[in-house]
C-alpha positions, -999 to +999 in steps of 0.1 A: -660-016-295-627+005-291-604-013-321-567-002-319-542-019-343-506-011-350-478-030-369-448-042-343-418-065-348-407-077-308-418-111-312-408-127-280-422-088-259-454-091-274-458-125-263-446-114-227-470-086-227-502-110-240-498-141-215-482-115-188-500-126-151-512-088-144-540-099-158-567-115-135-578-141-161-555-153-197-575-174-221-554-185-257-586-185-271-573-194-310-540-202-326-545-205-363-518-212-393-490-219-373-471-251-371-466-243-332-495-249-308-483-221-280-480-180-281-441-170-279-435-202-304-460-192-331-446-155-327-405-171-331-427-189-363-436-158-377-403-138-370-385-169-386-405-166-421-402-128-420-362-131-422-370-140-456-380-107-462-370-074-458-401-064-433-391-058-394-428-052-384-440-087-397-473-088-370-501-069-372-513-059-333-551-057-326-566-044-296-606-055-292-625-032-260-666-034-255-682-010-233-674-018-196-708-021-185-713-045-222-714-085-211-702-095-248-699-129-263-671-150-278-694-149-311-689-111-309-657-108-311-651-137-335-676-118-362-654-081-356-623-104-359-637-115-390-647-084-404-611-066-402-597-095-414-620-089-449-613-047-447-575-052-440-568-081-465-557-101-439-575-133-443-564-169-440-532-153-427-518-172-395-533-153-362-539-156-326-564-147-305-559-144-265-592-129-243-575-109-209-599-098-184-588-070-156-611-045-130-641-062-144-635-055-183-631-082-208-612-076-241-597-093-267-564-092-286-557-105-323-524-107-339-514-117-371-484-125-393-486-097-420-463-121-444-475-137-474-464-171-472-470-178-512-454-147-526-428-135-494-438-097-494-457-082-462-497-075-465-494-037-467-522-021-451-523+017-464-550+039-438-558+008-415-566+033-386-591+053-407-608+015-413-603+005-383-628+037-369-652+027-397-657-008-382-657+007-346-685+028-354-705+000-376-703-023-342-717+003-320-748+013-344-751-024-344-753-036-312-769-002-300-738+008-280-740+048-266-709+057-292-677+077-276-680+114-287-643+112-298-654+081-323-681+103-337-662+136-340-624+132-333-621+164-326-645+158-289-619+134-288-613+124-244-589+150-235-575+121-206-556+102-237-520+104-231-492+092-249-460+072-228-434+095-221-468+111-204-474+075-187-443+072-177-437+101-162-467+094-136-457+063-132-423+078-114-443+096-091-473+072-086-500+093-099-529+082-121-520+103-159-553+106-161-556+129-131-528+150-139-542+152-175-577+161-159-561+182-134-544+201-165-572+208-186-595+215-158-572+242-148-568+255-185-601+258-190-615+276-158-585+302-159-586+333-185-553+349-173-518+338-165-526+344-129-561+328-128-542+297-140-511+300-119-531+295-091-552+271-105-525+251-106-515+258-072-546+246-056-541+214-072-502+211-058-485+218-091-464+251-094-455+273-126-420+278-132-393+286-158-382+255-178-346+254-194-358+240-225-392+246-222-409+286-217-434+277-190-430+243-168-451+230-136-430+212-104-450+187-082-452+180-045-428+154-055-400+179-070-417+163-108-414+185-135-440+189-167-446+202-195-472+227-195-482+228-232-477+187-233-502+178-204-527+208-215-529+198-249-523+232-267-491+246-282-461+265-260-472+297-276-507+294-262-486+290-229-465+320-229-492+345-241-518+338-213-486+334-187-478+363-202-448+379-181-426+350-183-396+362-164-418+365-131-418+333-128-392+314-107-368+289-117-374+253-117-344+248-085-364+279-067-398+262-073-385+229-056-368+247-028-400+264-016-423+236-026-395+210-003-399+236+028-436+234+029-438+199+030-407+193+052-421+221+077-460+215+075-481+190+063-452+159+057-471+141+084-505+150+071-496+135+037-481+099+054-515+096+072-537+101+045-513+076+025-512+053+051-548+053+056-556+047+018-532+020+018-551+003+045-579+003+024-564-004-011-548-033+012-585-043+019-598-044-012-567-059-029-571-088-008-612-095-017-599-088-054-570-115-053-596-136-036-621-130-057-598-138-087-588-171-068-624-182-071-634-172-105-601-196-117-616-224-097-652-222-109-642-220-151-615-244-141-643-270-129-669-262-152-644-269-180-640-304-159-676-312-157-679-302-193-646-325-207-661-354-185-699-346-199-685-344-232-668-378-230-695-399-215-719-383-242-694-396-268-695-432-255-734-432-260-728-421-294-704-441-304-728-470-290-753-461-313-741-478-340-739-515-344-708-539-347-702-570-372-731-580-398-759-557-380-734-531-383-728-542-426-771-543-424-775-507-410-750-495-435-768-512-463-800-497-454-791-463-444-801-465-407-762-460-401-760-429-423-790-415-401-775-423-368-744-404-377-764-371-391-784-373-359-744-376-338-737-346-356-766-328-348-765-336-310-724-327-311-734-291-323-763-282-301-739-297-271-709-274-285-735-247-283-746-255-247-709-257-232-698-225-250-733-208-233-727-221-198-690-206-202-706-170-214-732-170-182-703-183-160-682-152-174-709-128-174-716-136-137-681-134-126-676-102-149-705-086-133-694-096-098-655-079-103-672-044-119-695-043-084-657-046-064-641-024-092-668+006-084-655+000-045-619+005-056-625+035-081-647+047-048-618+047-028-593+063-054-617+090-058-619+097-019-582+100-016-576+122-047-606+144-032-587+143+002-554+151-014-565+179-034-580+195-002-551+193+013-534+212-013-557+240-011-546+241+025-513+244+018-521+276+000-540+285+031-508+282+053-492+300+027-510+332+030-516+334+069-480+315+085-453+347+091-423+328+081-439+317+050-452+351+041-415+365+043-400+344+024-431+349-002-416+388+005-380+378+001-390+358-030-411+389-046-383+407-042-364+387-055-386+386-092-381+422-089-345+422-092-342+402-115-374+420-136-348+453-131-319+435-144-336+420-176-347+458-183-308+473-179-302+449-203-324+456-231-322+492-223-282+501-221-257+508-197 
């Protein structure tokens, strides 16, 4: 499984984040060595003890993801949790352990106080992402996992990672990142010139232009503006020498203008109707997931039930097992007592056993049931972004053939060429 850890102070937002509803299903699965018995308390517990110190990242962040298509026990996780515990010297140390489950993937989170009670100094934990990636791998030769090629070699590393001023900057415009990273690289690698890629670019809606800070920018349909070398992955200079003559290009204001007309004038409308129709059916399938989720909740709520009234009314007939008064004193004296309570303790594990494996099927089924809805939704996603993207490529196609749009194309030209002239009086002299 995918293991990402990082040290973090923010008591009271990582709590928020952890229990945060998003999620279709929150289970506190473990809260160990703290005097509090909830989340955001045992957090304020372990920012409270760190003031004693001179540590502002006093937790220790842990990020547990199987495969997707992997139906993997609480057992699992338990033994990984165990095992970074021993390679980060982070055992006995108080922790918490919360299981989220969203689009049909189960994962775990694990965070723990990095602060020695005993001695007041913070765990330090020197290369913990290199171990981390050493225990990653060891659980996917183990369970027999088909390994990441970026966990084998980082440098096949997925080029869709992004960082969060990349996030955040799709999020403004409601794109997925990982198509406009896709769309990037895709681009980069099928172009060998500056203009192979400029229009590359193009066909996917984004246009080259020159940045103010930045040597070569793109500008979306929505007037978005990104780095070229951030979202390709490969330094400015690469950049400029393919781009080559970088003056050509327009400027991010004349970039907006033209991309603002073709929208206004032409395909506005298209664009609403293909949105409104894939809202329609994101509407569709939001309502079977929310429905979906609504029934899951219900079933572990009631097998937990059945299970805490099961439980109870097997308790009674042990407990009646033994004997009260002098046949109790008699059973003591000649061990039948003793026996009675190995064989309570025997039956209380196997039935510990049983409920925690009806849980796991119960799970599994559900987990299986959301990843067969989730395949609908990333269905549908996939159908708009291919209908979007062919309605880009007809934007270039309107481009070349409509007469007012080739003139100002003309005009524009022109334009470049002025400017190309001017830059050239310049470096040559009056």
């Amino acid at each position: 499984m995918i293991l990402k850890g990082s040290k973090r102070g923010g008591a009271a937002d990582l709590s928020r984040h952890l229990l945060k509803a998003e999620n279709e299903h929150v289970e506190v699965h473990e809260i160990r060595g703290f005097v509090a018995d909830n989340v955001p308390d045992a957090f304020k517990e372990a920012q409270a003890i760190s003031l004693g110190t001179k540590c502002r990242k006093f937790l220790f962040s842990l990020a547990l993801s199987p495969p997707e298509t992997e139906s993997v026990p609480v057992r699992m996780f338990e033994e990984a949790i165990g095992a970074i515990e021993e390679k980060l010297g982070l055992q006995g140390q108080p922790r918490v352990v919360i299981f989220h489950e969203k689009e049909g993937r189960r994962h775990a989170h694990c965070v723990w106080s990095r602060i020695d009670a005993q001695t007041m100094t913070a765990i330090d934990q020197p290369h913990f992402k290199l171990k981390l990636g050493d225990i990653s791998r060891q659980l996917y030769l183990e369970h027999g996992w088909k390994m990441p090629e970026g966990l084998i070699d980082p440098a096949l590393r997925n080029p869709l990672n992004f960082d969060r001023y990349e996030w955040f900057q799709a999020k403004r415009t409601g794109n997925d990142p990982r198509a406009i990273k896709a769309a990037f690289h895709q681009c980069w690698a099928a172009s060998d010139s500056g203009k192979a890629f400029r229009q590359a670019l193009q066909s996917r809606g984004y246009y080259l232009a020159r940045g103010d800070r930045r040597a070569v920018v793109a500008v979306d349909m929505h007037g978005e503006v990104y780095a070229v070398a951030r979202w390709v992955g490969v330094k400015s200079k690469d950049i400029v020498d393919r781009v080559a003559d970088i003056d050509s290009l327009p400027s991010v204001s004349e970039v907006k203008a033209e991309i603002s007309r073709l929208v206004r004038e032409k395909l506005a409308g298209f664009l609403g109707s293909i949105t409104d129709e894939f809202a329609k059916a994101a509407g569709e399938l939001e309502a079977r997931r929310i429905a979906m989720v609504g029934r899951h909740r219900t079933a572990r709520s009631d097998l937990q039930s059945a299970q805490e009234i099961r439980w109870a009314a097997e308790a009674r007939i042990r407990a009646g097992r033994f004997r009260k008064g002098l046949p109790g004193l008699w059973d003591r004296v000649i061990g039948k007592h003793a026996k009675l309570r190995q064989e309570n303790e025997t039956e209380v594990k196997a039935a510990e056993l049983r409920d925690a494996g009806q849980k796991q099927e119960l799970i599994g089924r559900q987990l299986r049931e959301r990843q067969l809805l989730q395949r609908e939704i990333k269905f549908a996603r996939r159908a708009h972004l291919h209908t979007i993207t062919r309605l880009h490529k007809d934007i270039m196609a309107f481009r070349r053939v409509d007469d007012s749009i080739g003139v100002e194309v003309a005009d524009f030209a022109t334009s470049s060429e002025v400017r190309r002239g001017r830059n050239r009086r310049h470096v040559s002299g009056p």
